[in-house]
C-alpha positions as CSV (number, residue, x, y, z in Angstrom):
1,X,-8.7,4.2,-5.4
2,X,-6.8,0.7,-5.6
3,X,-6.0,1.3,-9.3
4,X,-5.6,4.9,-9.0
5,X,-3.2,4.0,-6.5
6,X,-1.4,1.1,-8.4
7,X,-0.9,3.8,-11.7
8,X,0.1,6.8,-9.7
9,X,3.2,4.2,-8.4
10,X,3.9,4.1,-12.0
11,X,4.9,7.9,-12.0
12,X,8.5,8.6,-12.8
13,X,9.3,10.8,-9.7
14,X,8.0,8.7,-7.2
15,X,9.6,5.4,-8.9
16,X,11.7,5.3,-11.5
17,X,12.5,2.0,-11.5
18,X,8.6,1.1,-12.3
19,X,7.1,1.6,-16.0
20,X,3.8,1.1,-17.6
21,X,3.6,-2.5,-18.8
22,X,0.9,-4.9,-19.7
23,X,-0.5,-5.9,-16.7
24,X,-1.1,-2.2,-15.9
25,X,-2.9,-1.6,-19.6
26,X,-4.8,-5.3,-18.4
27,X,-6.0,-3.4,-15.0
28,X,-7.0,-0.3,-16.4
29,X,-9.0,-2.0,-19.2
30,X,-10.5,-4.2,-16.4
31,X,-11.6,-0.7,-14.2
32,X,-13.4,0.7,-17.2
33,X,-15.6,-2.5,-17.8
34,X,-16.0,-2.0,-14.0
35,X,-17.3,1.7,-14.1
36,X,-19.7,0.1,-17.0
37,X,-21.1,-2.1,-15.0
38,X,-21.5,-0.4,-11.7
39,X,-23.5,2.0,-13.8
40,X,-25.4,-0.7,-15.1
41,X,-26.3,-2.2,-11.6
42,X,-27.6,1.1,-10.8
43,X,-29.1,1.3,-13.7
44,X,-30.9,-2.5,-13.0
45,X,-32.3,-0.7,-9.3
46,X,-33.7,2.2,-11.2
47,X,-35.7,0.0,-13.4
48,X,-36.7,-2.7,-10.4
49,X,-34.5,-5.3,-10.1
50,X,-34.7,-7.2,-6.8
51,X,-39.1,-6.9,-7.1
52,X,-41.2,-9.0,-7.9
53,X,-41.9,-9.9,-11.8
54,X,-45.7,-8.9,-11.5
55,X,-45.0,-5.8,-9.1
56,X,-42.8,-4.3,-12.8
57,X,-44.2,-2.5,-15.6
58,X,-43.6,-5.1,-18.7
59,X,-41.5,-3.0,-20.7
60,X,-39.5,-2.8,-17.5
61,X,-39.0,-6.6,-17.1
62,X,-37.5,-6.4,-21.0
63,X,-34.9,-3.7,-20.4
64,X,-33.9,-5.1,-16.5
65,X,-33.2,-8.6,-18.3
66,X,-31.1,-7.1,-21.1
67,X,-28.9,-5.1,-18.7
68,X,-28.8,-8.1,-16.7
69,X,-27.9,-9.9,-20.1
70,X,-24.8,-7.2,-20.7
71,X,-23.4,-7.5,-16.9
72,X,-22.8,-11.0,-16.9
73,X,-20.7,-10.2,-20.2
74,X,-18.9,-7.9,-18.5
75,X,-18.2,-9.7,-15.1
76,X,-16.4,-12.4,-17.7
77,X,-14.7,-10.2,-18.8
78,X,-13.2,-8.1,-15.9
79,X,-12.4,-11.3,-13.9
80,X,-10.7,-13.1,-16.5
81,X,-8.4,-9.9,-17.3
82,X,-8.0,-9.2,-13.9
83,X,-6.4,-12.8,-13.8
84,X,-4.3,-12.1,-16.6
85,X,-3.2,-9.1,-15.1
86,X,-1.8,-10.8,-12.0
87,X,0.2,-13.6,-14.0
88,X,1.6,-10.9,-16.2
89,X,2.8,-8.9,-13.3
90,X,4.1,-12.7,-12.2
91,X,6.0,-13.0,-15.0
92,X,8.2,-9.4,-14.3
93,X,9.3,-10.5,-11.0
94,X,9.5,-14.1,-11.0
95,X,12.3,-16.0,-13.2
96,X,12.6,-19.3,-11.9
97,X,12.2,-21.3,-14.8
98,X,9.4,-23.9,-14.0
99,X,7.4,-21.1,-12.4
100,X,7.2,-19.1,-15.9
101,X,6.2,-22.2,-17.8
102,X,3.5,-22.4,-15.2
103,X,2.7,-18.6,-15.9
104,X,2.1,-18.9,-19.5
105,X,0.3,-22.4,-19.1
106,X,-2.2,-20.1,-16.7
107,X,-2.3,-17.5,-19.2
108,X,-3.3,-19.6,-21.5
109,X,-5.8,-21.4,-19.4
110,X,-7.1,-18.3,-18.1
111,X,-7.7,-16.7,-22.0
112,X,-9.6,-19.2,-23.0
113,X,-12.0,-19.5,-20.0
114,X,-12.5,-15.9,-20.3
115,X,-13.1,-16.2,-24.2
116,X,-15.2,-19.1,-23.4
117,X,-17.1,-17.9,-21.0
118,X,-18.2,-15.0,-23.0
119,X,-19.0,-17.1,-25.9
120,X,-21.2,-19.3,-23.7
121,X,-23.1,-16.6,-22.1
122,X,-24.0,-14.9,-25.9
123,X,-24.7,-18.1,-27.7
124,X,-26.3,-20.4,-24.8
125,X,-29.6,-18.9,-26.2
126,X,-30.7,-18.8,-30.3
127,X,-31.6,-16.0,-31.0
128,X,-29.3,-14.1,-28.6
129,X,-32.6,-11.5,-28.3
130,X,-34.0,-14.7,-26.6
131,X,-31.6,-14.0,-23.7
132,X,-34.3,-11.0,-22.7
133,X,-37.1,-11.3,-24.6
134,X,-38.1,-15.1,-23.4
135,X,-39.9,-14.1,-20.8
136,X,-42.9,-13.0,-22.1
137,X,-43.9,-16.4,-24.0
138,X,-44.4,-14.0,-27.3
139,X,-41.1,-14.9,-28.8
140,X,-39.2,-17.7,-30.4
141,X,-36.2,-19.5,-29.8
142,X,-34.3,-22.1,-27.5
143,X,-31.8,-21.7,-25.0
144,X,-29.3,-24.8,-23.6
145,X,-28.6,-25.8,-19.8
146,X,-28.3,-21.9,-18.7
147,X,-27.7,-23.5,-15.0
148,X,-25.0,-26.1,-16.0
149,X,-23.8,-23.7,-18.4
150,X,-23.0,-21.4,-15.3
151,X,-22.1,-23.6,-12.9
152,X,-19.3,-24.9,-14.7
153,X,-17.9,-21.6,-15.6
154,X,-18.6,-21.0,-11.7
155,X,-16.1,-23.8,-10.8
156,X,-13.4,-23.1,-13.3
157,X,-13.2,-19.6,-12.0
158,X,-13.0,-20.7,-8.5
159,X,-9.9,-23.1,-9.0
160,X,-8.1,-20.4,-11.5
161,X,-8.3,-18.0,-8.9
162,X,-7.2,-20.3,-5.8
163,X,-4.3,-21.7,-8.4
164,X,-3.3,-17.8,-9.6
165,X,-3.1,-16.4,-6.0
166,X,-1.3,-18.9,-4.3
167,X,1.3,-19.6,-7.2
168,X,3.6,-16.5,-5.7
169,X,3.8,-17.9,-2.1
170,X,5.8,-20.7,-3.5
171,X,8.4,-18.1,-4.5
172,X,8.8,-16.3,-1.6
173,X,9.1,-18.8,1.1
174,X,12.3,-19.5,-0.8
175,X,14.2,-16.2,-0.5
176,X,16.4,-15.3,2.1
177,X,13.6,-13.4,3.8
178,X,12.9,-12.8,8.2
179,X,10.0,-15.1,8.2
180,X,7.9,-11.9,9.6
181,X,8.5,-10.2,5.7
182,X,7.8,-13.7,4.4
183,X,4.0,-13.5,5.7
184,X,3.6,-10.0,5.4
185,X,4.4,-10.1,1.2
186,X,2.5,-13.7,1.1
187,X,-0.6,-12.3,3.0
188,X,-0.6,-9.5,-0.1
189,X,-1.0,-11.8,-2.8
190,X,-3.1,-14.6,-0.3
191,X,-5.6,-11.3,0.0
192,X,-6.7,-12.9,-3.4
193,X,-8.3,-15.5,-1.7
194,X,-11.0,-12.9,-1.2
195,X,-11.9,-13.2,-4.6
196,X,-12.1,-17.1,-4.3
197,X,-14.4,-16.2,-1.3
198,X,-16.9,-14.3,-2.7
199,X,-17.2,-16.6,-6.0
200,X,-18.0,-19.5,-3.6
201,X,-21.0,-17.3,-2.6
202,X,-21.5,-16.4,-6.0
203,X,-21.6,-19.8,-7.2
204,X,-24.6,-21.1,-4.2
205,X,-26.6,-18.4,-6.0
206,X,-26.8,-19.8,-9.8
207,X,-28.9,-22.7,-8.7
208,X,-32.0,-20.8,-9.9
209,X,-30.2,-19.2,-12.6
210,X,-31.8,-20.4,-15.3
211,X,-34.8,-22.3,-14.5
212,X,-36.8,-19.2,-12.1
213,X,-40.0,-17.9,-12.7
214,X,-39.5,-14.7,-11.2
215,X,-35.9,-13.5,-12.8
216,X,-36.3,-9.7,-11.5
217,X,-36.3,-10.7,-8.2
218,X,-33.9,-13.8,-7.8
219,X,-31.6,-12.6,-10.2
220,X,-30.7,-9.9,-7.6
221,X,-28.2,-11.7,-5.3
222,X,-26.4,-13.5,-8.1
223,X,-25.9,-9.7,-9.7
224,X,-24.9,-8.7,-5.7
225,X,-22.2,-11.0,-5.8
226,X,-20.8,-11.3,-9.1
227,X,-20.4,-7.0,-8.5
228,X,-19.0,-7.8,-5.5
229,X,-16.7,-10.7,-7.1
230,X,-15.7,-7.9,-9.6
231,X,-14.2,-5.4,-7.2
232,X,-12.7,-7.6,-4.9
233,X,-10.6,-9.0,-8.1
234,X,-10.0,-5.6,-9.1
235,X,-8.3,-4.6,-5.5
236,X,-6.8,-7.8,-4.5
237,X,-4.9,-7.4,-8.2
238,X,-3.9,-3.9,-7.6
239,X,-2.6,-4.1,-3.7
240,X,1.2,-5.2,-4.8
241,X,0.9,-2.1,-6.6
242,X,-0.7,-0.1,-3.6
243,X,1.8,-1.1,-0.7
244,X,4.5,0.2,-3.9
245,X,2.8,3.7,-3.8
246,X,2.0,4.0,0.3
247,X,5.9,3.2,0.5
248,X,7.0,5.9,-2.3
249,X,4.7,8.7,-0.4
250,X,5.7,7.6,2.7
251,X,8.8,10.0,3.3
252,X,6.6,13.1,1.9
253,X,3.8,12.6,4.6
254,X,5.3,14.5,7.0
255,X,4.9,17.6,5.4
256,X,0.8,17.3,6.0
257,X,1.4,15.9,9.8
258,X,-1.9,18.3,11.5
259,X,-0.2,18.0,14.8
260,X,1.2,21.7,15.8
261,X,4.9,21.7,16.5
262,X,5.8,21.3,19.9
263,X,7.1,24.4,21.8
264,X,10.5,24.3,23.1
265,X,10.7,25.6,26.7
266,X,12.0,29.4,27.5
267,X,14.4,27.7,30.0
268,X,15.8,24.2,29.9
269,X,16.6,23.0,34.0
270,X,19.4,21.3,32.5
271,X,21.4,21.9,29.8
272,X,22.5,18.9,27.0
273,X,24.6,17.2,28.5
274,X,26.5,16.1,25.0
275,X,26.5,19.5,23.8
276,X,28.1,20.8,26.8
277,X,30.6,17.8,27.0
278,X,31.6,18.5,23.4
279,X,32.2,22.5,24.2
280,X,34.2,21.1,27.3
281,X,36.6,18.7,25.6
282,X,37.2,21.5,23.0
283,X,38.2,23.8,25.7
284,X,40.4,21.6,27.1
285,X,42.1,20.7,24.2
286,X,42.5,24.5,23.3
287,X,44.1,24.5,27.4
288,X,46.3,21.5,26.8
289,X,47.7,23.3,23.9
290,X,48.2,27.1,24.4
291,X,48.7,27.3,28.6
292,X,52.3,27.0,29.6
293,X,53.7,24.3,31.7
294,X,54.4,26.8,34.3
295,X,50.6,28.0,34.5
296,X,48.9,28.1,38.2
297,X,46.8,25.4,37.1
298,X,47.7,21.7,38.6
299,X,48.9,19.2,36.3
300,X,48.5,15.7,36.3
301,X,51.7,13.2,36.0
302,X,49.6,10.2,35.5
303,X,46.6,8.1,36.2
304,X,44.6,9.6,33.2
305,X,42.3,7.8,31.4
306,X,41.5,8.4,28.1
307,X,38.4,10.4,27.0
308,X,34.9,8.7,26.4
309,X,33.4,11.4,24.4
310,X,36.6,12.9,22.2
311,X,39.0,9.8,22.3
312,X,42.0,12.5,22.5
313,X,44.8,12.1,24.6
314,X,44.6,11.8,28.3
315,X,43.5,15.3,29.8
316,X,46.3,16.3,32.5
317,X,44.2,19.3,33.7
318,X,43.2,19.4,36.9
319,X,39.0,19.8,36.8
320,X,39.0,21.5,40.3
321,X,41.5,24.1,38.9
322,X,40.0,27.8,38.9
323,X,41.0,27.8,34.7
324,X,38.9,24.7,33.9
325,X,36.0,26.3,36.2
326,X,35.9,29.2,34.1
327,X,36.1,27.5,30.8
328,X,33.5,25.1,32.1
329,X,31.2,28.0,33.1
330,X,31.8,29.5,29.7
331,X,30.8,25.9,27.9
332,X,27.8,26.3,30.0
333,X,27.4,30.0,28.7
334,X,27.5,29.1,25.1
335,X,24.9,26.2,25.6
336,X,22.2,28.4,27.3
337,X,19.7,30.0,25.1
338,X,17.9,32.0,27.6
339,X,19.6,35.5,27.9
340,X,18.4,35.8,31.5
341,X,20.5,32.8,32.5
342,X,23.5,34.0,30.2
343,X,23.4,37.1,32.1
344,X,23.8,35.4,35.5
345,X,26.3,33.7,34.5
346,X,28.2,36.2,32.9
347,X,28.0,38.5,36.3
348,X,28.9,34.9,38.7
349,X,32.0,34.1,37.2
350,X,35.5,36.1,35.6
351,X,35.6,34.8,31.7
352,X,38.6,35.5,29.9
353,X,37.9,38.6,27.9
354,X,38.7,37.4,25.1
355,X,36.5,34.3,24.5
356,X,33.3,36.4,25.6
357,X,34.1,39.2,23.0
358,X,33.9,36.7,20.4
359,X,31.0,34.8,21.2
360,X,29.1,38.4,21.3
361,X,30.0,39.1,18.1
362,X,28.8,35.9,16.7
C-alpha cells in the first residue's frame, strides 16, 4: 500500500508537478525483491522452519537452508536500495551545497555496503553449495567467520540508516517554517528511525548465526526480523511520498463522505438574518431613489449613520414609516421558503402590486 501509494502520487492528474524519477524506479525495484521474499518466508514455514532440526524430514532441512540462503541475499539487497532510494529523493529537494556532497558521499557509501554485503554472504562459504548443504557432514568445503561476517554488516547498516534519516532534519529546521510544520515534516523522515529500531533487534539475533547446531529452529527470529527490517525500510522510504498522495486526494474525498445529507427544516423560526438585511438595504436604496421628496413617508435631516452591511450613504427613511414596513415585510416574503408562511404574509400586509407580480413570475 505505501508504494502503491507513493507511485499513484506520481500520476499526472493528481500532481503534475511530480514525475517518475530514480528513486521511484529504486522503490519499485526494492517492493519486487520484497514480494520475493515474503513468498520465500512462507515458503520457509511450509517446509518447517522455526522446528527443531531432528523433528524435519532431511531433504527438508536442505531446501529450508537454501531458501534461507537466498533471503538474506535479498534482505541486502532491498535495504541497501531502499537507502539509495531515500538519498536520491534527498538530492531533488535539497540544494544546499554541503548537503549534496554529503548525499553522494552516502550514496556511495551505501552502494558499496550493499554490493559488499551481498558478495560476503555468497562467497563467505567455498563452495557456495556449502551455504546449504553443510549441514549434513556429507559434503566438502569451508566457510569464514559467518558470525563476524554478519555482525559487521549488522553495525554498518545500523549507523547508515541512523546517518540517512536524520540528514533531512538538518534542512528543515532552517527554513522559515511555524515550528509545529517543522516537527510534523521532521517526524516523517525521523519515522526512519524505525528501521534503525528493528535492525538493533535484528542484530541481538546473529549471535548464533553461524555457530548453531539446530539452524531450522534458531534461524527463525533472525528471518522474523530481517522481514520485519525489510518492510519497515520499505514504508518509512515511501511515507514523503504517501502524505504527497493523502494531500492530492484530499479535496475528492468528499464525494464518498457515507454520512446522509442533512435535512433542511420545512420552516425556519427565524429567517437569515444577512439575507434579509441585504433584501432590506436593496429596498431602501430602490426608496431613496424613486419616492418623491414630498412622499408621506418621514425624512430624516440628520443624525444618520452610515450603513454596516451596504456601506451606502446614510439612509434618511424613517424605519417606523408604513413604506419601509411594507418593503420590510416584503424582504421577509422573498426570504421565506415555506409557502404556508408566504401566504400569511401575503394576506397580513398591503404589498405594492407591483413588486409581488414580479416575484410570482420568477
Amino acid at each position: 500500500m505505501a508504494v502503491s501509494a507513493r507511485l499513484l502520487s506520481k500520476i499526472p492528474s493528481l500532481n503534475p508537478a511530480f514525475t517518475f524519477r530514480s528513486e521511484d524506479a529504486a522503490i519499485l525495484a526494492a517492493m519486487i525483491a520484497l514480494i520475493a521474499s515474503n513468498i520465500g518466508s512462507q515458503t520457509l514455514i511450509g517446509l518447517g522452519l522455526g522446528k527443531d532440526i531432528w523433528s524435519i524430514p532431511p531433504e527438508n532441512i536442505t531446501q529450508i537452508l537454501l531458501v534461507f540462503f537466498v533471503e538474506e541475499l535479498l534482505y541486502a539487497f532491498v535495504v541497501a536500495v531502499t537507502k539509495l532510494s531515500m538519498i536520491l529523493f534527498y538530492l531533488h529537494i535539497f540544494n544546499e551545497a554541503w548537503f549534496r556532497v554529503s548525499c553522494y558521499v552516502m550514496l556511495a557509501l551505501t552502494t558499496v555496503y550493499g554490493i559488499g554485503q551481498m558478495l560476503a554472504i555468497t562467497l563467505v562459504c567455498t563452495p557456495i553449495s556449502y551455504n546449504w548443504t553443510q549441514w549434513d557432514g556429507k559434503h566438502f568445503g569451508e566457510c569464514g567467520e559467518v558470525t563476524l561476517m554478519t555482525f559487521f554488516n549488522g553495525v554498518v547498516n545500523l549507523v547508515l540508516d541512523f546517518i540517512i534519516f536524520v540528514m533531512p532534519v538538518t534542512q528543515f529546521i532552517k527554513v522559515s517554517w511555524t515550528l509545529k510544520k517543522k516537527i510534523g515534516v521532521s517526524l516523517i523522515f525521523l519515522a526512519g528511525l524505525l528501521v534503525t529500531i528493528s535492525s538493533s533487534v535484528r542484530l541481538a539475533t546473529v549471535a548464533t548465526f553461524g555457530n548453531t547446531q539446530n539452524p531450522t529452529y534458531d534461524f527463525k527470529e533472525l528471518s522474523i526480523w530481517s522481514l520485519v527490517e525489510m518492510h519497515l525500510s520499505v514504508i518509512c522510504t515511501c511515507m514523503p511520498g504517501m502524505t504527497a498522495f493523502v494531500r492530492r486526494i484530499k479535496p475528492y474525498m468528499h464525494h464518498f463522505d457515507p454520512k446522509p445529507p442533512q435535512q433542511q427544516p420545512a420552516t425556519r423560526s427565524q429567517p437569515d438574518r444577512s439575507t434579509v438585511q441585504r433584501v432590506r438595504d436593496a429596498l431602501t436604496r430602490l426608496m431613496v431613489s424613486t419616492v418623491p421628496r414630498n412622499h408621506q413617508m418621514a425624512w430624516r435631516s440628520s443624525g444618520a449613520t452610515k450603513s454596516n452591511i451596504t456601506k451606502t450613504q446614510p439612509s434618511i427613511i424613517d424605519p417606523n414609516a408604513a413604506e419601509f414596513q411594507d418593503y420590510s415585510a416584503y424582504a421577509q416574503y422573498a426570504e421565506t421558503r415555506e409557502a404556508g408562511t408566504r401566504l400569511q404574509i401575503l394576506n397580513s400586509k398591503p404589498f405594492p402590486r407591483d413588486s409581488i407580480e414580479i416575484h410570482r413570475q420568477k
